[in-house]
C-alpha positions as CSV (number, residue, x, y, z in Angstrom):
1,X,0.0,0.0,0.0
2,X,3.0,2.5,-0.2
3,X,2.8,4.8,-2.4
4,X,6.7,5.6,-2.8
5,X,9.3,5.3,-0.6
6,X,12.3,7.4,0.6
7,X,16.4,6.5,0.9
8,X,18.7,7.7,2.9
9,X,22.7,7.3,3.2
10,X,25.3,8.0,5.6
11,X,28.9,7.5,4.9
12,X,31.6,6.1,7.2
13,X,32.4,8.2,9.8
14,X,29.2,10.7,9.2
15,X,26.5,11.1,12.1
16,X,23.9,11.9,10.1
17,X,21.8,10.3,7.4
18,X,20.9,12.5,4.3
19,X,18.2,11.9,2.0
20,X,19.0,10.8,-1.5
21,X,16.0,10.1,-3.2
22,X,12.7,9.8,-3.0
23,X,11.1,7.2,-5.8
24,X,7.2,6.1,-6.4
25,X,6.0,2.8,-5.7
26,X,4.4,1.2,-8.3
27,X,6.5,-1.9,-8.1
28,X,9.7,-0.4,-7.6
29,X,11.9,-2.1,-4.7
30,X,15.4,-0.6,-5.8
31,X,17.6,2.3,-6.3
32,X,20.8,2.9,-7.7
33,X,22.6,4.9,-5.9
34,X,26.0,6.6,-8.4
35,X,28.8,8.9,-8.3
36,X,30.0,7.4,-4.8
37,X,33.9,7.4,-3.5
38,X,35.8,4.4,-4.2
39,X,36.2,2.0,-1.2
40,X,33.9,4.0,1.1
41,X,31.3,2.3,3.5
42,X,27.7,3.3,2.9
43,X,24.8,2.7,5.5
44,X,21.0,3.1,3.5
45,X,18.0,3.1,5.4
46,X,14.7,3.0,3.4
47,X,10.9,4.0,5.0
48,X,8.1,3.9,3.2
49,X,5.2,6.4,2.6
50,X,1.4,6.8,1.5
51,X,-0.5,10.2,-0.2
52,X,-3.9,10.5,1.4
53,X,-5.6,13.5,0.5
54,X,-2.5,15.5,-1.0
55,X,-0.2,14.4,2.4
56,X,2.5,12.0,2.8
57,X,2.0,9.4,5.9
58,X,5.5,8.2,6.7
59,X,6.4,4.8,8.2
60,X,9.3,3.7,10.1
61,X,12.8,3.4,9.2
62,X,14.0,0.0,8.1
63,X,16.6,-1.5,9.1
64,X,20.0,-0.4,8.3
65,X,22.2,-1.8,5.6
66,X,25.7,-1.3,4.8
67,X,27.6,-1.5,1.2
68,X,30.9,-1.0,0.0
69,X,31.9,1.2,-3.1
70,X,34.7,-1.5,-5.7
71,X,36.9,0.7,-8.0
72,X,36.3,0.9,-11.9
73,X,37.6,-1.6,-13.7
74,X,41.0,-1.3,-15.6
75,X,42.0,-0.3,-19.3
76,X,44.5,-1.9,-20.3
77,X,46.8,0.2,-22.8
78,X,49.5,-2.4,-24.0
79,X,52.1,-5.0,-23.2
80,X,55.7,-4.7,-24.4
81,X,58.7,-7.7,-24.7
82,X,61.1,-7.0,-21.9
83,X,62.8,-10.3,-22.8
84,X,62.7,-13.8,-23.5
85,X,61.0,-14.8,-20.9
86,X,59.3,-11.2,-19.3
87,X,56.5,-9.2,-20.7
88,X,55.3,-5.8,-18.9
89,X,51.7,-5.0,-18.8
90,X,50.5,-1.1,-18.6
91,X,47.1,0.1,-17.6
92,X,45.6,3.4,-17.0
93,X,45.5,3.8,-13.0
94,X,42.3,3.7,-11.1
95,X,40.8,6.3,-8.5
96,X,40.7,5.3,-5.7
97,X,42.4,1.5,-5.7
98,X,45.1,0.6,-3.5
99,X,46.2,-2.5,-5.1
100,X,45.8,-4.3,-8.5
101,X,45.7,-8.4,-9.9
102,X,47.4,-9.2,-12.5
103,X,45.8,-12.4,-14.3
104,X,47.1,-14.9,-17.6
105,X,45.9,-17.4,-19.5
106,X,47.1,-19.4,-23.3
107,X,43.7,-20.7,-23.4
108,X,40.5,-21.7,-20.6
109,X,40.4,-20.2,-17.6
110,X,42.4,-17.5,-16.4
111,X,45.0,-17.9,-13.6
112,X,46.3,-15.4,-11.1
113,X,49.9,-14.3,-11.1
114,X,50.6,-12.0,-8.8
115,X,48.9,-8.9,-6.5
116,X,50.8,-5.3,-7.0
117,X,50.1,-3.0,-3.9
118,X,50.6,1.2,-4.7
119,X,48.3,3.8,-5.5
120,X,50.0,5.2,-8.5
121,X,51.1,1.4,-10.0
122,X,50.4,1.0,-13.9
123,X,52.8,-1.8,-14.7
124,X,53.6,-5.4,-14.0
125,X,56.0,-7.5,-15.5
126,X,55.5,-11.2,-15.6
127,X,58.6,-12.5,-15.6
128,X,58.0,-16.7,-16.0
129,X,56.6,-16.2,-19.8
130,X,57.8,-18.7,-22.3
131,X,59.4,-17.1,-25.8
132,X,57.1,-17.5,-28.5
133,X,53.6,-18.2,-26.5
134,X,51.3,-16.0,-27.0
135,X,49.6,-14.9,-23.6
136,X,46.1,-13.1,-22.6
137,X,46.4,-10.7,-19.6
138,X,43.8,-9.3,-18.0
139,X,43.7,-6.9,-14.4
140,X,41.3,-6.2,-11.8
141,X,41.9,-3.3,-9.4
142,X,41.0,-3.5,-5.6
143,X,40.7,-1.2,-2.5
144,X,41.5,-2.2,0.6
145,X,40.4,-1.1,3.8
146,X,41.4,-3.0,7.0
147,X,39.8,-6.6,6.7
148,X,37.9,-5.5,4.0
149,X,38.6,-5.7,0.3
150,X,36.6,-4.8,-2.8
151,X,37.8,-5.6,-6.5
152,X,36.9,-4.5,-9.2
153,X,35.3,-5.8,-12.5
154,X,37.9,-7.2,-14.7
155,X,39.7,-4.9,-17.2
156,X,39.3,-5.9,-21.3
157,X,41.7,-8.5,-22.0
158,X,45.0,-7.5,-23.4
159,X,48.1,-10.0,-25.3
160,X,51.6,-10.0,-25.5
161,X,54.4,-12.3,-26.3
162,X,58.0,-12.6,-25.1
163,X,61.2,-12.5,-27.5
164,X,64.6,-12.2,-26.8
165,X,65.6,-8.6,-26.2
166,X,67.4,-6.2,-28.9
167,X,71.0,-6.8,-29.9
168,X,72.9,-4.3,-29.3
169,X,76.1,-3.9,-31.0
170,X,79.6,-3.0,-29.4
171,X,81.9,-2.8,-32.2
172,X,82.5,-3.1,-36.1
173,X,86.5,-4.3,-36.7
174,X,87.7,-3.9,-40.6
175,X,89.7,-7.0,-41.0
176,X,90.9,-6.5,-44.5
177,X,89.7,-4.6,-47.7
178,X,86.5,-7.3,-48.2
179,X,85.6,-8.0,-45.0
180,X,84.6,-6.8,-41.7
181,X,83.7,-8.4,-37.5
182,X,80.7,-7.2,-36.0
183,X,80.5,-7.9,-32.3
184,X,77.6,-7.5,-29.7
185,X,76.5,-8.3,-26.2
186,X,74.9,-11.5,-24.8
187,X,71.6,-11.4,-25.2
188,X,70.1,-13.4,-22.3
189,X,68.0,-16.6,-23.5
190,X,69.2,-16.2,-27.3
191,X,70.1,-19.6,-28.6
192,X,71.2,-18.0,-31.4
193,X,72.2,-14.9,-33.8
């Protein structure tokens, strides 16, 4: 018999509730509630109420619930060959995240690698790639907040391959009029040149 009903919201560490909105109640039960702060505790508290004659007849307040804001996903902007055996993901950093999750796969189900803690980290280098495979990366960011911790959705997938690094070249020796020695560094994991 409600004929709408009214939310309210507190943040973590507020003492008051504030209203946020106020909806009609022809069937709806939900509200989305947008342009929160990453990893923040929310308390909502809903009551109902009914229009008789032009006035609003308010109930009682409902019990309390409490949600957590995750962080936006991800976007993942490339992957570069560090190596034979190490490739370096990059990603745009998220708002609010304190940590990110780097995840691989060749084909199924993806596996986790590692966690990478810091605000301001874009870049993780998995360093047990095999020359030659082709990879799919993926990340998730998270925010965490004592025993809590809230990840994201995960980022669009991303691939990269490893390949021995670039020669570099020391020297060029003339040895006589029609010929000439080239010489360079060991390049780690080359088996050849």
């Amino acid at each position: 018999g409600a004929t709408g009903y009214t939310i309210y919201r507190k943040a973590e560490g507020k003492k008051s509730y504030q209203k946020v909105a106020t909806i009609n109640g022809n069937g709806n039960v939900s509200y989305t509630d947008k342009d929160l702060k990453c990893c923040v505790k929310y308390l909502y508290r809903v009551r109902g109420y009914r229009t008789v004659n032009g006035k609003n007849y308010e109930g009682e307040y409902g019990v309390a619930v409490e949600a957590y804001t995750k962080p936006a996903k991800p976007k993942l902007t490339n992957t570069q060959s560090i190596g034979y055996n190490t490739i370096q993901v990059n990603w745009n950093q998220v708002d609010g995240a304190t940590g990110y999750t780097l995840y691989r796969k060749t084909t199924g189900k993806y596996k986790k690698l590692l966690d990478i803690t810091g605000k301001k980290r874009t870049a993780c280098q998995d360093q047990t790639a095999v020359t030659g495979v082709k990879y799919t990366y993926t990340v998730r960011a998270f925010c965490k907040k004592g025993d809590v911790i809230k990840y994201s959705n995960c980022g669009d997938a991303i691939t990269g391959t490893a390949y021995p690094a670039q020669v570099v070249p020391v020297a060029v020796k003339s040895l006589n009029y029609n010929s000439t020695e080239v010489m360079w560094k060991t390049v780690e994991g080359a088996s050849g040149y």
